[in-house]
C-alpha positions, 0 to 999 in steps of 0.5 A: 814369844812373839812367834808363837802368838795367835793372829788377831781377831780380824785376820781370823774373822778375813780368814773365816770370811774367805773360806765362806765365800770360795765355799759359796762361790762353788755352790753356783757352778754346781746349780747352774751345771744342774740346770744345764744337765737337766736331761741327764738326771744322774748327772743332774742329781749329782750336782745338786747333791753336792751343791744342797750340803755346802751352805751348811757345811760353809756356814760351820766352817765360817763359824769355826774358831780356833781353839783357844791356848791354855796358859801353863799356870807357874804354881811353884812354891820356893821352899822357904815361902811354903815354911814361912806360911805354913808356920803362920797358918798354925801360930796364935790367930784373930780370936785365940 
């Protein structure tokens, strides 16, 4: 079904594109908070331990592609079909 289709590869790649800047964009806050509360070295500290892991973690989620669907194989045999082959399988062959 329609429906049930996986997006293209270019919104999965606008997606993922998106996610990184507003992840990156997030990290600028927390340096320039860092610079400004400097004098305060907790607070500090705090702000650049939160803006150090998000390049990385940015990076991984921008990396992260779907999983993708198998596909459910039909692998049945009408009954008449499997009669017919596996009488031709046994019968007089090349070489016999």
């Amino acid at each position: 079904m329609i429906t049930t289709a996986a997006p293209s590869a270019d919104d999965q790649l606008a997606r993922r594109r998106r996610k990184y800047v507003v992840m990156m964009a997030c990290r600028i806050p927390c340096l320039v908070l860092a610079g400004l509360t400097a004098h305060v070295w907790w607070l500090a500290l705090a702000f650049l331990a939160v803006s150090v892991p998000l390049p990385w973690a940015a990076v991984l989620i921008a990396n992260d592609v779907p999983a993708r669907r198998t596909e459910r194989v039909n692998r049945f045999r009408s009954p008449r079909r499997a009669l017919t082959r596996s009488a031709g399988e046994g019968g007089q062959g090349v070489g016999k």
